[in-house]
C-alpha positions as CSV (number, residue, x, y, z in Angstrom):
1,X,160.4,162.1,21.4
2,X,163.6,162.1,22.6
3,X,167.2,162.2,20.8
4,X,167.6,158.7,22.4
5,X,164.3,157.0,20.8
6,X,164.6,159.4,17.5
7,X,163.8,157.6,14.4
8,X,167.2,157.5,11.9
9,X,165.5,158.4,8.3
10,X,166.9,155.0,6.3
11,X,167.7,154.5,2.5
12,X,168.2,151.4,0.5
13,X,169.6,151.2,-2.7
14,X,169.1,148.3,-5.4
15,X,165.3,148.2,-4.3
16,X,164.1,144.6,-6.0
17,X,167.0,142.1,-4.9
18,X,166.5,139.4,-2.6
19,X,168.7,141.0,-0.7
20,X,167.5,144.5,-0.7
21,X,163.8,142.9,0.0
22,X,165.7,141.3,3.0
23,X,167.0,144.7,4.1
24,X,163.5,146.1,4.0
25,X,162.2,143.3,6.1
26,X,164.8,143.8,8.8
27,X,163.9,147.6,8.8
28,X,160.7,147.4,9.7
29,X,161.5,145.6,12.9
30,X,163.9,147.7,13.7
31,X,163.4,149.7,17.0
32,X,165.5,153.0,15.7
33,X,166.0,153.1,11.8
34,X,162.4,154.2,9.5
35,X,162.7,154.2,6.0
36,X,162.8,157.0,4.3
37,X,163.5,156.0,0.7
38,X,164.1,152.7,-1.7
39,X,165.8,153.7,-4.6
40,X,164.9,151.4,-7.8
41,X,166.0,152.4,-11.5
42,X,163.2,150.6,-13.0
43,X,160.6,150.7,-11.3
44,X,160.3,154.4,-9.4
45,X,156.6,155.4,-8.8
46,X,155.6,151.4,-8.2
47,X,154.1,150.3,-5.0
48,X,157.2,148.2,-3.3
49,X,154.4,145.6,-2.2
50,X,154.1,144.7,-5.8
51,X,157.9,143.3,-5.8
52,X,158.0,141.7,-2.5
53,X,154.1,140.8,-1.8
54,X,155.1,139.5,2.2
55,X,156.0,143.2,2.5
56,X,153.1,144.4,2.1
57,X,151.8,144.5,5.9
58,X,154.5,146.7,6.8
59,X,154.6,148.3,3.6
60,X,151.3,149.0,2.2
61,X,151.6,152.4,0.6
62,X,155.5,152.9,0.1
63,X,156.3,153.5,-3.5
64,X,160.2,153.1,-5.1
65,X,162.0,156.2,-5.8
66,X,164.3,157.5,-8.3
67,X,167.9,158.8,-7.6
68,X,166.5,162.4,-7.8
69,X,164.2,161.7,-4.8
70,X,167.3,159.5,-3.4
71,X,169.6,162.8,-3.4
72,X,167.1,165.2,-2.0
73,X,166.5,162.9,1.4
74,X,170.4,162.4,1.9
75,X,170.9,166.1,1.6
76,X,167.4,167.0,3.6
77,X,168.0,164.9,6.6
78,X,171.3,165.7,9.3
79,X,172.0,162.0,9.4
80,X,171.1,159.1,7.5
81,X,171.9,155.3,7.1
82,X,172.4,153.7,3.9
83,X,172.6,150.3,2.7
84,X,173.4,149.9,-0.7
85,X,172.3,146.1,-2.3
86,X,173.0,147.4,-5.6
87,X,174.5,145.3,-8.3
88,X,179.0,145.2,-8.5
89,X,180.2,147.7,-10.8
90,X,176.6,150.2,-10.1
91,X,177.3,150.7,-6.6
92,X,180.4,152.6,-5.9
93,X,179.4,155.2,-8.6
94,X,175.9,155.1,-7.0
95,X,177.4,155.7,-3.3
96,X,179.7,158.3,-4.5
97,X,177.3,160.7,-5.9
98,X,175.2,160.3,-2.6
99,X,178.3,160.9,-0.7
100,X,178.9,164.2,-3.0
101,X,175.6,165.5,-2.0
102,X,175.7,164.8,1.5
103,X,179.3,166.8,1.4
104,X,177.5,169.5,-0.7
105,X,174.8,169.8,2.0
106,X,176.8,169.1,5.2
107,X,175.0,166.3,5.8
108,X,176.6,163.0,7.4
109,X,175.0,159.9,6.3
110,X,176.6,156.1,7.1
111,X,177.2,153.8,4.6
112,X,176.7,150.0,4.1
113,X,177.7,148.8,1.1
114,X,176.4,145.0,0.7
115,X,178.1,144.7,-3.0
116,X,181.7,143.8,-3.8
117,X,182.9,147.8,-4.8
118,X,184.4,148.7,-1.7
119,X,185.9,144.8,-0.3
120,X,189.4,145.8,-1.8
121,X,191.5,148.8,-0.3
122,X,192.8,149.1,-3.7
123,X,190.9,149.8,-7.3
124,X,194.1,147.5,-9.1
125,X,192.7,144.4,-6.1
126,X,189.3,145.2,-7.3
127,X,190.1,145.3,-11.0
128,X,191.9,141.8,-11.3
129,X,189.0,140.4,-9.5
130,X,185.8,142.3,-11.5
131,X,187.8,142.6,-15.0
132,X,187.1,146.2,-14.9
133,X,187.8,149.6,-13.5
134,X,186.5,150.8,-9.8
135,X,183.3,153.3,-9.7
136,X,184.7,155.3,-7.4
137,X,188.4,154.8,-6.3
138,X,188.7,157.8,-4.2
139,X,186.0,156.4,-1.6
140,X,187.7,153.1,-1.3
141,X,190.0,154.8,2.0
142,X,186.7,155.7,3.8
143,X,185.6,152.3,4.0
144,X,186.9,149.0,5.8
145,X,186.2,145.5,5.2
146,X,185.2,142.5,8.0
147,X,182.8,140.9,9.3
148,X,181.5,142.4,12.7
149,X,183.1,139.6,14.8
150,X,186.4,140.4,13.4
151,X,187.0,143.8,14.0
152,X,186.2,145.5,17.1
153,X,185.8,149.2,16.1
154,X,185.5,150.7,12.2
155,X,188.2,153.7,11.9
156,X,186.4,154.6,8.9
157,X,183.2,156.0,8.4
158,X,182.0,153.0,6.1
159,X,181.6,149.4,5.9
160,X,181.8,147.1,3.2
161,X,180.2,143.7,4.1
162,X,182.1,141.1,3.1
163,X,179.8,138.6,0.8
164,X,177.7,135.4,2.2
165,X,180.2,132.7,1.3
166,X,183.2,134.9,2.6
167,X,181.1,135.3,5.8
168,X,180.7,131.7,6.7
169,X,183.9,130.9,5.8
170,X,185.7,133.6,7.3
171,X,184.2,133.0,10.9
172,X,185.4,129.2,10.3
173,X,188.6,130.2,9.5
174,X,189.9,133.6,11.3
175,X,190.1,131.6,14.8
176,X,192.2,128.9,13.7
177,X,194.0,131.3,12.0
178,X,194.9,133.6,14.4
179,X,195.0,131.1,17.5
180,X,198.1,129.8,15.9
181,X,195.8,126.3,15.6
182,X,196.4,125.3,11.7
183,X,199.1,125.5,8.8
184,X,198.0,128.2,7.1
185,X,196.5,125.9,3.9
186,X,192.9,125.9,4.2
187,X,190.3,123.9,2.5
188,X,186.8,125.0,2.1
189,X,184.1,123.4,0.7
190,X,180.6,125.5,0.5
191,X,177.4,124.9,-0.6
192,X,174.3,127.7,-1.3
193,X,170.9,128.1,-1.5
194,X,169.7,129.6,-4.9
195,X,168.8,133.4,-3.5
196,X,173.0,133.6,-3.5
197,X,172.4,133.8,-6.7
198,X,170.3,136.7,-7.4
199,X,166.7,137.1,-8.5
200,X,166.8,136.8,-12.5
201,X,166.4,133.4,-13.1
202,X,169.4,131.9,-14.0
203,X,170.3,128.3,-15.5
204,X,171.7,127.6,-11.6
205,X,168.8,128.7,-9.9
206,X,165.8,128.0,-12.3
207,X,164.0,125.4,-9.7
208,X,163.7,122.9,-12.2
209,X,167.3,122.2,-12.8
210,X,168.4,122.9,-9.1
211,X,165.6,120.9,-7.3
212,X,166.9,117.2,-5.9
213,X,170.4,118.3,-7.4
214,X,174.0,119.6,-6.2
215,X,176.7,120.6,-8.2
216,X,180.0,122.1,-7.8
217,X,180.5,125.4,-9.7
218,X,183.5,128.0,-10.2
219,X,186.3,125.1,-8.8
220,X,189.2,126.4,-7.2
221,X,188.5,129.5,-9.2
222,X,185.7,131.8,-7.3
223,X,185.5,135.1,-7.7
224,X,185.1,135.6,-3.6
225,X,188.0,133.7,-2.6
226,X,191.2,136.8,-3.2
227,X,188.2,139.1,-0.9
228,X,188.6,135.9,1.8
229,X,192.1,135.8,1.6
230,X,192.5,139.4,2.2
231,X,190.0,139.8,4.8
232,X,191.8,136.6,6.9
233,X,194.6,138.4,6.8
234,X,193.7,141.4,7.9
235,X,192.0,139.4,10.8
236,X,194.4,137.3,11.8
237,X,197.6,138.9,10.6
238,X,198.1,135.4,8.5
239,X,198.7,135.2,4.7
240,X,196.3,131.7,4.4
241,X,196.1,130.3,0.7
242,X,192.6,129.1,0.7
243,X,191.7,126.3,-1.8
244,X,187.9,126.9,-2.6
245,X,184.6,124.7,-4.0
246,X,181.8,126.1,-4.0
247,X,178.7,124.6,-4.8
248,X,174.7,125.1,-5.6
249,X,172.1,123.5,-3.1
250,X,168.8,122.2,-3.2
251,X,167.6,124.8,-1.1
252,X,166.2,128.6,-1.0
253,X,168.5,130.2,1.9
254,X,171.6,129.1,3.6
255,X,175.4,128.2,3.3
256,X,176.8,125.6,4.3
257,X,180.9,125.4,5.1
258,X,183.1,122.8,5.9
259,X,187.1,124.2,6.2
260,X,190.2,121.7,6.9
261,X,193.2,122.2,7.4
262,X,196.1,120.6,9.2
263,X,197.0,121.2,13.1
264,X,200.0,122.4,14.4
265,X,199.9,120.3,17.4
266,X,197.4,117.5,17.9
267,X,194.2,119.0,19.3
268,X,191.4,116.7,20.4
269,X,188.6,118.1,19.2
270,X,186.6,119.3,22.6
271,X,189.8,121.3,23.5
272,X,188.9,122.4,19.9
273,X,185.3,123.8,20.5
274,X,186.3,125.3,23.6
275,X,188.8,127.5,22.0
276,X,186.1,128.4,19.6
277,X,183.6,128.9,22.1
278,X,185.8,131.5,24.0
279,X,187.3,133.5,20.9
280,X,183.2,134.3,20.0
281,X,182.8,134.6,23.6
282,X,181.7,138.1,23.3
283,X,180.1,137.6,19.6
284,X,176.0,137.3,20.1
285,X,175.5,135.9,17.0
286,X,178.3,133.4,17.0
287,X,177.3,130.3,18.7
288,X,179.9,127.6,18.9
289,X,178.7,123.7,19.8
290,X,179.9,120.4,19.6
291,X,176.9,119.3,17.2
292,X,177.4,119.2,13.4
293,X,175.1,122.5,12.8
294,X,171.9,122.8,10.3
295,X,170.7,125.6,8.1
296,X,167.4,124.9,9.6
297,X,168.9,126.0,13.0
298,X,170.2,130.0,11.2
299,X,167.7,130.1,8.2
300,X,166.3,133.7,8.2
301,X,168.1,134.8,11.0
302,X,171.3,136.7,12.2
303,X,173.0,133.9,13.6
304,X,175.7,131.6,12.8
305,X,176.2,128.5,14.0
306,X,179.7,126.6,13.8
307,X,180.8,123.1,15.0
308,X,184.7,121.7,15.0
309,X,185.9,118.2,14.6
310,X,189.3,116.6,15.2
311,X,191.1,113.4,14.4
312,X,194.1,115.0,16.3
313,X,195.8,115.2,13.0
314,X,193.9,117.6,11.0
315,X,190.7,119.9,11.8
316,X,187.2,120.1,10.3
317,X,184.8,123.5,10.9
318,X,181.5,123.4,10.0
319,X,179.8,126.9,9.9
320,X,176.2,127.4,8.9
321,X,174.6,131.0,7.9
322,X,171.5,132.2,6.4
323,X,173.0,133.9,3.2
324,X,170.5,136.5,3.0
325,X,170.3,137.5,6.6
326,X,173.5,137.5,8.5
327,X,175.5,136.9,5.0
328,X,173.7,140.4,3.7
329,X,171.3,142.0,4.8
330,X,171.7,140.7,8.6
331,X,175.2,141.3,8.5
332,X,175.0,145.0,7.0
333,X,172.3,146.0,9.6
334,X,174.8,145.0,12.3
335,X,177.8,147.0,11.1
336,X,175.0,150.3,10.7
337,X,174.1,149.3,14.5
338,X,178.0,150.0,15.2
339,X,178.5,152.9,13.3
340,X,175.1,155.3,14.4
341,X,176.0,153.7,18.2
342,X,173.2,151.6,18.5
343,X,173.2,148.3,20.6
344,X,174.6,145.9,17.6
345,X,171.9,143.5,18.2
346,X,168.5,145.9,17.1
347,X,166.3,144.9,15.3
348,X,168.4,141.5,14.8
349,X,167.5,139.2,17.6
350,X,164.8,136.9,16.1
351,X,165.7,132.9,16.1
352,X,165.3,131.5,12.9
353,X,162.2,130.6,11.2
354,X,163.1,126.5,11.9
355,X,161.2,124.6,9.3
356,X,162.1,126.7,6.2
């Protein structure tokens, strides 16, 4: 085989997540990346088909492995990827000891990390968000925050992927931002399907209480919106004060995000879209319309799909997203295109499912 077509020996960590089963699904399908190793705490030794059954065609015999295992394939193989879906606060510690190993052995693995340790550049940003200290402070220089569409080329070695919500809203938002279109006060409301929320049942996403429901949550007050502010800026070069309400959906997967804000100059709203449609010109997962777009249209796939409305006075952009695919796991498996050189789109060019 050659160096071109060589298979890049692949490791996930946080092995029984939505979004780590997401990861896994991707993989498989991927033309370049094989995985190597699944790291799970709990359940090393177990067949991975018994945690994500629709795995288990691609998966039949592939067992979850302990960090031991974990260590001795980052320091065995030359390069490696790595996407970590563990939980916030687990990961950067997780990440750094990997790192250490792959030093120790001269190894040079890529990171992905799809948690919140590594969104701030600083461990005080991180700590007045989380409430307590960062795993792994040092690290936090080697890795850079955005969503693909946002930042051309990495300078670091590492990506953190910014979270679902922060993705939809951020691709909503960035253009206006940095096309000099809005005042920068911004006004998102967002609403999620219940994987956002983990896999341990929760009051919020126990069926029963979330079916033929929605609800606002967190108000004005979520956790993601200082990581959306930050990344903006860093997009745009514009300090936005985003005004936040999230809320829980009836539904599995997607995000649905509406942002408003007031023009600078009255805009009708076709000049709108075509602004839109030119700054994600060369983005091939961003697809920019006049229609009001549906989860249907991005659920399991990479894509997003945003829309822009106008009343010449104020703006409304509608962005749609499949939280676990190009809010996560989607999103992630992009940025590890980038940084091992691959074509960003491997592995990643499926449409959606369309009657999820």
């Amino acid at each position: 085989m050659s160096a071109a077509l060589a298979r890049i020996p692949t490791i996930v960590l946080g092995g029984t997540g939505y979004v780590a089963g997401e990861l896994l699904r991707l993989i498989a399908g991927h033309p370049q990346l094989e995985l190597a190793g699944i790291l799970s705490d709990s359940q090393p030794g177990e067949p991975v088909a018994k945690a994500f059954a629709h795995l288990a065609p691609v998966y039949p015999q592939t067992k979850f492995s302990s960090q031991a295992e974990i260590e001795q394939l980052v320091a065995l193989h030359p390069q490696s990827a790595i996407f970590s879906a563990a939980p916030h606060g687990a990961s950067a510690a997780l990440i750094d000891r990997l790192l250490t190993v792959a030093e120790a052995a001269g190894t040079t693995p890529r990171v992905v990390d799809i948690s919140a340790d590594f969104r701030y550049s600083t461990d005080a940003a991180y700590a007045a968000v989380y409430k307590h200290a960062h795993g792994a402070p040092a690290r936090l220089p080697q890795f850079s925050c955005a969503v693909p569409e946002h930042l051309a080329q990495a300078t670091t070695p590492h990506i953190a992927h910014p979270g679902c919500f922060a993705t939809a809203i951020l691709l909503a938002s960035v253009p206006l931002l940095k096309l000099g279109l809005v005042s920068p006060q911004l006004f998102v409301t967002g609403i999620t399907g219940s994987t956002g929320s983990g896999r341990k049942p929760t009051d919020g996403t126990h069926h029963p209480q979330r079916h033929s429901d929605l609800y606002a949550y967190n108000a004005l007050a979520h956790r993601h919106t200082p990581e959306v502010t930050a990344c903006a800026l860093a997009a745009s070069g514009v300090a936005a004060d985003f005004h936040f309400v999230p809320h829980s959906g009836p539904f599995a997967r997607g995000i649905h995000v509406t942002v408003q804000a007031q023009l600078h100059t009255p805009q009708a709203a076709a000049d709108l879209v075509a602004a839109f449609q030119q700054f994600y010109a060369h983005s091939p997962f961003v697809h920019v319309g006049a229609q009001a777009p549906r989860i249907k249209d991005v659920a399991g796939s990479a894509y997003a799909r945003l829309s822009v409305a106008s009343n010449g006075r104020s703006v409304a952009v509608m962005s749609v997203i499949d939280n676990l695919n190009k809010g996560a796991a989607g999103g992630a498996l992009q940025w590890m295109n980038r940084l091992l050189d691959l074509p960003e789109t491997s592995g990643l060019t499926a449409p959606a499912a369309g009657w999820t």
